[in-house]
LUMVOGU-689289 format. One record per residue: x, y, z of N, C-alpha, C in turn; residue in three letters. Coordinates in pm, whole numbers, plus 50000, padded with zeros to 5 digits. Example, Ala and Ser with C-alpha at 12.3 -4.5 7.8 and 13.67 -1.06 7.14 Angstrom:
// residues 2
513194943150780512304955050780513204967050780ala 512854977550708513674989450714512905000350787ser 
END
This chain:
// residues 408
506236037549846506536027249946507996028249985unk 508086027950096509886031750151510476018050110unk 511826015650124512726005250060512425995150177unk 512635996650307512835983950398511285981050346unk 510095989250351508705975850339508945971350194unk 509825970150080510025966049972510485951449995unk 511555952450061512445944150080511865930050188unk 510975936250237510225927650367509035919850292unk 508265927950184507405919050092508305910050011unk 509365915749938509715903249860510705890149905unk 511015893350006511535883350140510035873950184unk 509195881250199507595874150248507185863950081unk 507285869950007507065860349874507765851649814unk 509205852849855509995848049855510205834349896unk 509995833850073509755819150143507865814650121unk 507085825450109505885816450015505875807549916unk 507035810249815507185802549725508045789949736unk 509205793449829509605780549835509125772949938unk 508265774149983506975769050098506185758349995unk 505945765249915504905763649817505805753249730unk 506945753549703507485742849614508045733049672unk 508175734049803508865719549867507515712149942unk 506495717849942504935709749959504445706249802unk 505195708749674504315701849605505345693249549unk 506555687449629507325679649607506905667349720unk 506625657249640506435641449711507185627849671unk 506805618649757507335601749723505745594549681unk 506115592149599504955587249478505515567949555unk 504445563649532504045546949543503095541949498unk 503625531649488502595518849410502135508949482unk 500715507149429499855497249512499325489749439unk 498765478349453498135470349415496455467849425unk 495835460949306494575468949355493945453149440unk 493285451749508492465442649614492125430349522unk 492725417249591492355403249469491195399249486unk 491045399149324489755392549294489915377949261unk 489445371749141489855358849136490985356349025unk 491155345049030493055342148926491955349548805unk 493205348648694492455357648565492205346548506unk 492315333248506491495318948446491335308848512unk 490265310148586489695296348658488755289948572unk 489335277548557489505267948476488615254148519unk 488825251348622487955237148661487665236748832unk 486515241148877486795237949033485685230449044unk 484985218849183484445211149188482575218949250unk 482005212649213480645221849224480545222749370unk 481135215449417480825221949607482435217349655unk 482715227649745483885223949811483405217049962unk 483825205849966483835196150083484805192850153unk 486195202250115487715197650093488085204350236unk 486965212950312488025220450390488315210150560unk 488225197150570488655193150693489945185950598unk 490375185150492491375177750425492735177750496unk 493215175150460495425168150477495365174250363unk 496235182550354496765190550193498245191750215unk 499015184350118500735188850076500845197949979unk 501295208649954501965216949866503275213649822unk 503235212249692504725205349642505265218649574unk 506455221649540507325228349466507065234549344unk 506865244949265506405245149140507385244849061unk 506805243548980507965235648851508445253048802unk 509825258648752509955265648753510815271548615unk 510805283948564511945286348491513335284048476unk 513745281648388514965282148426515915288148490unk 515505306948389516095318448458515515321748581unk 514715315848644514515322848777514675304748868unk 515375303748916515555297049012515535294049146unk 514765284349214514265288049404513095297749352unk 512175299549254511185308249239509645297849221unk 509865284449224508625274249226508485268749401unk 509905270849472509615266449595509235280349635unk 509585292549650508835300849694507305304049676unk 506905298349549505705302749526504955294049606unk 505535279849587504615269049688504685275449843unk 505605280849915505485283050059504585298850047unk 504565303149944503535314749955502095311149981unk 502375303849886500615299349861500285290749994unk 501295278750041500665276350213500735284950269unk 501475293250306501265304450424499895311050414unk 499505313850275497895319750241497015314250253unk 496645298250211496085292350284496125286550440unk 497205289150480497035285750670496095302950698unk 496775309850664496285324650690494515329150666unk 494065316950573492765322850542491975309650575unk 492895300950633492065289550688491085280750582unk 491835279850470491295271050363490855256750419unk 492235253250420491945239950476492375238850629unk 492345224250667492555223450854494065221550841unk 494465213550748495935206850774497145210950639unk 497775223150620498425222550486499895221750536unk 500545211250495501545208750505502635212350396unk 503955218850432505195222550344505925214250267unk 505385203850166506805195050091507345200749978unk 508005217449986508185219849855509675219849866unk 510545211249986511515208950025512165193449919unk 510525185849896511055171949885511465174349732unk 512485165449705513205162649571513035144849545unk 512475147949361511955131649342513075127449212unk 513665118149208514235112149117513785097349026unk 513965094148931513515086848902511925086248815unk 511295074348862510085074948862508825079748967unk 509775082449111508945089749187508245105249142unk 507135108549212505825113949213505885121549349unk 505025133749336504315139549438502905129149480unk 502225120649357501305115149391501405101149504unk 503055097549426503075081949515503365086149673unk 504025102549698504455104449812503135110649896unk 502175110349834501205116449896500185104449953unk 499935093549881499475079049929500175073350037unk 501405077850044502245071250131502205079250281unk 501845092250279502195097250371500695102150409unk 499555095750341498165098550373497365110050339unk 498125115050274496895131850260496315129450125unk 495125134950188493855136750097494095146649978unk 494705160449943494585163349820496525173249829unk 496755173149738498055176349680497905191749589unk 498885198649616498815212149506500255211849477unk 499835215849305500965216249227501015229349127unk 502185231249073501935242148983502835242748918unk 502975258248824504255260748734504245277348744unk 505585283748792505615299348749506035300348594unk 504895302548571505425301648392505995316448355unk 506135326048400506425336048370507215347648480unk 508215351348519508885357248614509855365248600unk 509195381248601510375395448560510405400748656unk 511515405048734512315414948811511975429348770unk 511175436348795511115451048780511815463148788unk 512055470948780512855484448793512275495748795unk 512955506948802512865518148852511635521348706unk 512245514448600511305519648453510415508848436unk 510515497848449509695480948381509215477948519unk 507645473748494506785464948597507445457248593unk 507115446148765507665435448782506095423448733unk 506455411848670505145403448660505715391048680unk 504605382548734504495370548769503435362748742unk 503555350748671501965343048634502815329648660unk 501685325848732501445314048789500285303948730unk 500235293748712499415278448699499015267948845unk 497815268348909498175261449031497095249248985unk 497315239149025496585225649053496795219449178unk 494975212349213494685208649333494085195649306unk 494775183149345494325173449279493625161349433unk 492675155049368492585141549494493095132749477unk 493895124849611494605119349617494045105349551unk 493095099549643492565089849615492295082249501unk 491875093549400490625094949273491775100149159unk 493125108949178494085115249139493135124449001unk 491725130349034491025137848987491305152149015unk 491385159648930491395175948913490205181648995unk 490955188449055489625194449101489615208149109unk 490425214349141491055234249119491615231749016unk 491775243648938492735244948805492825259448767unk 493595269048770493405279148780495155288048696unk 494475297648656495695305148639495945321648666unk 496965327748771496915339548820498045345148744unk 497655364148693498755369648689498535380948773unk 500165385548770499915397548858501235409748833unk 501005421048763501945430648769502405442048887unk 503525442748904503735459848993503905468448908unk 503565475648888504255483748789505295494648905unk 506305503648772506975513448829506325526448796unk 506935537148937506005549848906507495557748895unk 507695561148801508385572348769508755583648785unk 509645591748779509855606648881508925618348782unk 508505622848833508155636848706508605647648807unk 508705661748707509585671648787508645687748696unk 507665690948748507155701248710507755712148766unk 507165724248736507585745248785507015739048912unk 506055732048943504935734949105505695724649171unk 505585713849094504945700549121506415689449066unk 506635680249203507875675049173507455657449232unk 507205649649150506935633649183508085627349214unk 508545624549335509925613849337509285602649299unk 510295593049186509955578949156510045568049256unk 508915555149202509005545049307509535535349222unk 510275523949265510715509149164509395498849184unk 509575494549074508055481749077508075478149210unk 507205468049233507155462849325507695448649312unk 508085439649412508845428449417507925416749356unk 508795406449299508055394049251507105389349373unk 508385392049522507405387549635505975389249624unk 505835399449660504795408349654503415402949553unk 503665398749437503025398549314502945383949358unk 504345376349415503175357949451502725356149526unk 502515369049628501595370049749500035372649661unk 499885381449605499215384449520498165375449485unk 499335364949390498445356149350497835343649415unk 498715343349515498305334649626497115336649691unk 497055349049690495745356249799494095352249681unk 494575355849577493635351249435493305335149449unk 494425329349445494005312149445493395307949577unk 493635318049688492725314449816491135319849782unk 491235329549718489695336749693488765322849581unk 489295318949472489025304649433488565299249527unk 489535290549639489205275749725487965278049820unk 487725294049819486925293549943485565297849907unk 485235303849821484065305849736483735306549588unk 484505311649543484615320449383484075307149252unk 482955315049162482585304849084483785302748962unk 483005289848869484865292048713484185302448685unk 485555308348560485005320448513485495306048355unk 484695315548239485135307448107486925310848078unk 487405294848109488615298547990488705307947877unk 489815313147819490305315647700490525300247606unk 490445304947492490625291947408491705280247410unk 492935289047397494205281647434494085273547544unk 493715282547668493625277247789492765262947848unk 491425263047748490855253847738491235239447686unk 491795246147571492475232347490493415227247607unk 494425237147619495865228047730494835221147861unk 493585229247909492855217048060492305207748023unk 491585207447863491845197147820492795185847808unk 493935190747750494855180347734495425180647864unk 495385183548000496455179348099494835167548124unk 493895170148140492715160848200492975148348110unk 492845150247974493325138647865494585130747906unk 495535142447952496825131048003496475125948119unk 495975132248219495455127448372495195112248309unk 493805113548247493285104148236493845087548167unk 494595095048082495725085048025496855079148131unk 497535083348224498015077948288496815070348430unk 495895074348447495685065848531495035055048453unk 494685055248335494705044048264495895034248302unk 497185040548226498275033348216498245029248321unk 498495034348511498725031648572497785016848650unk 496615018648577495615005748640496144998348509unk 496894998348419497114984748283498484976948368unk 499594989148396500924988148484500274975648592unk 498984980048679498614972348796498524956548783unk 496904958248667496634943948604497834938648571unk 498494943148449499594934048422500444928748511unk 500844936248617501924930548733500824916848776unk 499974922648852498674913048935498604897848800unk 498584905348687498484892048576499414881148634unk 501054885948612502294879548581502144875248796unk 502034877148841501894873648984501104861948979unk 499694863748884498784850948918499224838748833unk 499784842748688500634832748631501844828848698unk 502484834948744503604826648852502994815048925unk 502204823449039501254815049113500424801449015unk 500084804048940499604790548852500704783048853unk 501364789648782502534779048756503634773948823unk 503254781448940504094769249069502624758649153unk 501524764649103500314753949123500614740349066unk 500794746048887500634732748821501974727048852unk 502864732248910504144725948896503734714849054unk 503184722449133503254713849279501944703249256unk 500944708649138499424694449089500574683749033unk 501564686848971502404675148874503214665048952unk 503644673049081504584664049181503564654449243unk 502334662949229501564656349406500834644649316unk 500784645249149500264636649082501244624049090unk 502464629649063503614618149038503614608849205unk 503444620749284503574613149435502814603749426unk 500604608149377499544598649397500244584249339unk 500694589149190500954576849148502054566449208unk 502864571149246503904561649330503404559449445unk 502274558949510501594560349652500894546849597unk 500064547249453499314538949382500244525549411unk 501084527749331502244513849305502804508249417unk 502954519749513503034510149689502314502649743unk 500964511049732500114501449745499794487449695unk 499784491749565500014479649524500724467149558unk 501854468549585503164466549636502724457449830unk 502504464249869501864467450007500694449049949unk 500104455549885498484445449902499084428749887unk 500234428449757500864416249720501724410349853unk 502244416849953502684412450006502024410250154unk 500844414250131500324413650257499054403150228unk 499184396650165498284390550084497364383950164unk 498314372550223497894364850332497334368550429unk 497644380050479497114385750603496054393650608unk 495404398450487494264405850415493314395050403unk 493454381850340492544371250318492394367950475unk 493354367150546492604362350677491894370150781unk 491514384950744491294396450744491804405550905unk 493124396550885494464406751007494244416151010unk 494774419950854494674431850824493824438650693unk 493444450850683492474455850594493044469850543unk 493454469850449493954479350338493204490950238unk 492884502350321492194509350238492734522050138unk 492214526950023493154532649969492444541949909unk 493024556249926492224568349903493304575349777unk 492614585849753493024594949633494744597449699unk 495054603749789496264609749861496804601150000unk 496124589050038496934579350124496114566450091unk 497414560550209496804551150206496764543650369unk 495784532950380495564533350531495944518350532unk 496754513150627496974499150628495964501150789unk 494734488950826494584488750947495204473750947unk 496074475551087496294466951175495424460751306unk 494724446351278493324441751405494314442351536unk 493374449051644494454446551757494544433351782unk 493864424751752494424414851826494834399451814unk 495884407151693497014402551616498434410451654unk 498094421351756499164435351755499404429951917unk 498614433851979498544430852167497534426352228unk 498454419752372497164415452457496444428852475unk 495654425352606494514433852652495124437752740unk 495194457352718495764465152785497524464752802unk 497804460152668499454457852656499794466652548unk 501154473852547501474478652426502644471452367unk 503154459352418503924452752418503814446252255unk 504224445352131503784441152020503774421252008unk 502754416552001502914399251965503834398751845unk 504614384751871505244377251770504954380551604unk 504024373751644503344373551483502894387451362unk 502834395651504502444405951391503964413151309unk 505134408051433506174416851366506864413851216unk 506554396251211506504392651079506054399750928unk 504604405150969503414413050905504264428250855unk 504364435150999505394446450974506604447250905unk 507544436050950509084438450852508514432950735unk 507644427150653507364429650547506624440150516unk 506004447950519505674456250483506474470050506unk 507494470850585508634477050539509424476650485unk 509264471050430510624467050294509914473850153unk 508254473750162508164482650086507874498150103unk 507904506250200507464512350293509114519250278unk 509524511650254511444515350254511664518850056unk 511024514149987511474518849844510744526849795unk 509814535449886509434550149842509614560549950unk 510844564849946511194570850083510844584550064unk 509894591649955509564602750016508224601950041unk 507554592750110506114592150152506584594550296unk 505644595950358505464601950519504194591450545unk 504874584450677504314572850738503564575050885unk 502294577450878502134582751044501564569151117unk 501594566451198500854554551316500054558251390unk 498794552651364497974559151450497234550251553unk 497074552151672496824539751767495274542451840unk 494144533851848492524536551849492364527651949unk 491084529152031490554524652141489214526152089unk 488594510152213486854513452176486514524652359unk 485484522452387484904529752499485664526852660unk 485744516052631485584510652774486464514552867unk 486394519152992487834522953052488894513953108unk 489484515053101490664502353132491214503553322unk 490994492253348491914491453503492424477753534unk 493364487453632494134473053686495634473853608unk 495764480353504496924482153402497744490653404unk 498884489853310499774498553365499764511253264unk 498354516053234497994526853182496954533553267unk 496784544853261495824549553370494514554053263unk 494444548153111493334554653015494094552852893unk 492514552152808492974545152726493124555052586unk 493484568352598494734577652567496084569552541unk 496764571552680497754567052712498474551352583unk 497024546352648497634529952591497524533552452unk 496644542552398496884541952244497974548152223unk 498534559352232499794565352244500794554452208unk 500784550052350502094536652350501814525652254unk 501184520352183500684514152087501534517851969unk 500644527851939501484536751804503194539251824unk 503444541551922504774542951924505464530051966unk 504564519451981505554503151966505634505151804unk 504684506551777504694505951611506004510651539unk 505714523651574506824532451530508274524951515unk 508314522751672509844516551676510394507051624unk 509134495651612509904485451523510194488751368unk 509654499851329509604499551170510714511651169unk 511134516451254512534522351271513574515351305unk 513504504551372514674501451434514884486351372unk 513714480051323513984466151273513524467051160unk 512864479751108512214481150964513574484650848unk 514564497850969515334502650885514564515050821unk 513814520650797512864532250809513194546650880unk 513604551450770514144565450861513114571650932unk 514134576051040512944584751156512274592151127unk 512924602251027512694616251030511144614250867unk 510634601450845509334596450768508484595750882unk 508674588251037507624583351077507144593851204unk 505604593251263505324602151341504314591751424unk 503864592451536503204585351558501934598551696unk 500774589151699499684595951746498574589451821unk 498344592951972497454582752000495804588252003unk 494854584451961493104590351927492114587152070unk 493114574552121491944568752260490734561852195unk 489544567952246488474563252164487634576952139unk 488324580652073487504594952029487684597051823unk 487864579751829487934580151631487634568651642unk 486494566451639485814554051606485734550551483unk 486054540051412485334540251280483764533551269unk 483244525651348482114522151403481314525851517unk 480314527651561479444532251703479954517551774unk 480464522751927480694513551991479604506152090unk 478564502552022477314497252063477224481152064unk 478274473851999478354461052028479944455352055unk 480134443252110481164439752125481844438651997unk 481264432151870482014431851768482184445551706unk 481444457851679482194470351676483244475251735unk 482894474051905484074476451989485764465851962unk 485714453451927486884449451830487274453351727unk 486344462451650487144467351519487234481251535unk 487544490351674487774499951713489214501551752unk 489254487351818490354485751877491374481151762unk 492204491451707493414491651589494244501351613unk 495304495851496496524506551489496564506351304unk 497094516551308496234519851172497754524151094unk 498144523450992499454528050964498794537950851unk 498934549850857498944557350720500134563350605unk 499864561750485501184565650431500304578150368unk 501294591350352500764599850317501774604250185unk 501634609750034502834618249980503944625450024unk 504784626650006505624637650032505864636850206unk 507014636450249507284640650405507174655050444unk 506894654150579506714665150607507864676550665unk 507334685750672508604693650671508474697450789unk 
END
């Protein structure tokens, strides 16, 4: 073989080979394999009915060392459910901050939505070029109403890293894990595969015991929280009693000093009761002095007679030593319509009646104003059917009532 075709084959084998070694040099990557369901679903409700709901996503409770890693997981997990159309309405509160004794639950009554999701990243590593990245998550989906469990679930999820290898042929460039992102997308996409079909799978043991005990605590606080209720509602209705019995004790002390006026009232009206002027009736909470009209005014006058004012300034004098009774005047008519007078009905004239009344037991009684009220009935308060003339005279009155306590 002559030298140049020497030189031309091993020049030809030459770039074959490094043909051949820079095609079996690549960029190696990592994938994730397609979500199935969290790796412990734990409690979901035998039919989902949830999907026209109001749903808030709150913040997950988070590590220490990883920080801003419970609000990300919560805006992962809404974005996955708006994306897969879980529910109609999922709203972002993984913004809100609670102090105190505030709740995601009290803010969720308040602001109307039907079920709430909560959680915890219990576990959160940063990966590298050598170490998977992992992330495990805890999510809960609770009703508002009922503050009953109803999802309960727990997702993990690794990236791993792919490493460089460097063979004679064959040359793998390395990849770095994949991002936490990535992995709470992951599990997000898992807790959507849950809400929208996926049956429980059986807890692990541990796992059972702790859904036990968060349901045991559930249940214990909404205990507490209906004992918290009663007891307030208790101490509310004992208040309320006891400004009852406090206002039964006054209105008793009032009856009884109402009693002793009367009394008071009957002795001095003595004379005018036997000649039956006037007629004194006396109930549990007043008392009724009737005044006969016609001992009070002529016919169709509101003008008061002589004689009765005698009747009146005595009976204000006692009427005057229980000054927190409330004194009303009330002025009555029988049927008949009145003419010729300087009332146009017999409204009117009762009106003005009651308020002659009034005035003298203010102004010559000495009787503070702010006790007396006065009111005219016409003939629409009969105490008898006005079917005879002598009914129709005992229609025709002015009636003084004393009542407990003035009014306010």
């Amino acid at each position: 073989m002559k030298p140049r075709s020497i030189t031309q084959t091993i020049v030809r084998y030459a770039l074959i080979t490094v043909a051949f070694l820079i095609g079996c040099s690549y960029q190696r990557h990592v994938t994730l394999p397609l979500p199935d369901l969290p790796e412990g679903v734990h409690a979901i409700p035998k039919e989902n009915i949830y999907g026209s709901s109001r749903v808030a996503v709150f913040a997950f409770a988070e590590p220490s060392y990883a920080l801003g890693t419970g609000r990300l997981a919560a805006q992962t997990i809404r974005h996955a459910l708006l994306k897969e159309g879980v529910f109609s309405d999922v709203v972002d509160e993984s913004q809100r901050v609670f102090f105190g004794t505030a709740n995601p639950m009290d803010l969720a009554r308040s602001e109307a939505y039907d079920l709430i999701i909560t959680g915890e990243v219990l576990y959160h590593f940063d990966g590298s070029a050598l170490q998977a990245s992992r992330v495990t998550e805890r999510i809960r989906v609770r009703h508002v109403a009922t503050k009953r469990l109803l999802w309960h679930a727990t997702a993990a999820s690794a990236g791993r890293a792919a490493p460089s290898f460097d063979y004679i042929l064959v040359k793998g460039m390395g990849c770095p894990a994949l991002p936490t992102s990535a992995l709470l997308q992951r599990n997000a996409e898992k807790f959507c595969n849950m809400l929208l079909r996926q049956p429980p799978q059986a807890a692990p043991a541990e796992e059972s015991r702790e859904l036990l005990l968060i349901s045991q605590q559930t249940a214990v606080e909404g205990l507490q929280e209906k004992i918290n209720d009663l007891l307030a509602h208790n101490d509310l209705l004992e208040k309320q009693l006891w400004e009852e019995i406090q206002k039964s004790e006054e209105l008793l002390k009032k009856v009884d000093d109402l009693s002793a006026q009367s009394n008071q009232m009957e002795q001095q009206l003595k004379e005018e009761i036997q000649r039956g002027e006037i007629r004194l009736k006396r109930y549990t909470t007043k008392t009724i002095v009737n005044l006969d009209n016609s001992i009070c005014f002529d016919s169709g006058s509101a003008k008061l007679k002589r004689g009765v004012k005698k009747s009146l300034f005595k009976l204000s004098k006692t009427l005057k030593e229980f000054p927190d009774n409330h004194i009303q005047i009330e002025g009555h008519t029988d049927d008949i319509p009145i003419f010729g007078y300087d009332f146009s009905s017999n409204w009117e004239l009762s009106s003005a009646r009651a308020l002659a009344v009034l005035q003298f037991l203010s102004e010559k009684g000495d009787i503070d104003s702010e006790r007396l009220s006065a009111v005219g009935y016409g003939k629409n308060s009969p105490i008898v059917p006005n079917d005879s003339p002598e009914h129709r005279r005992m229609n025709r009155r002015v009636e003084i009532v004393v009542l407990p306590g003035k009014t306010d």
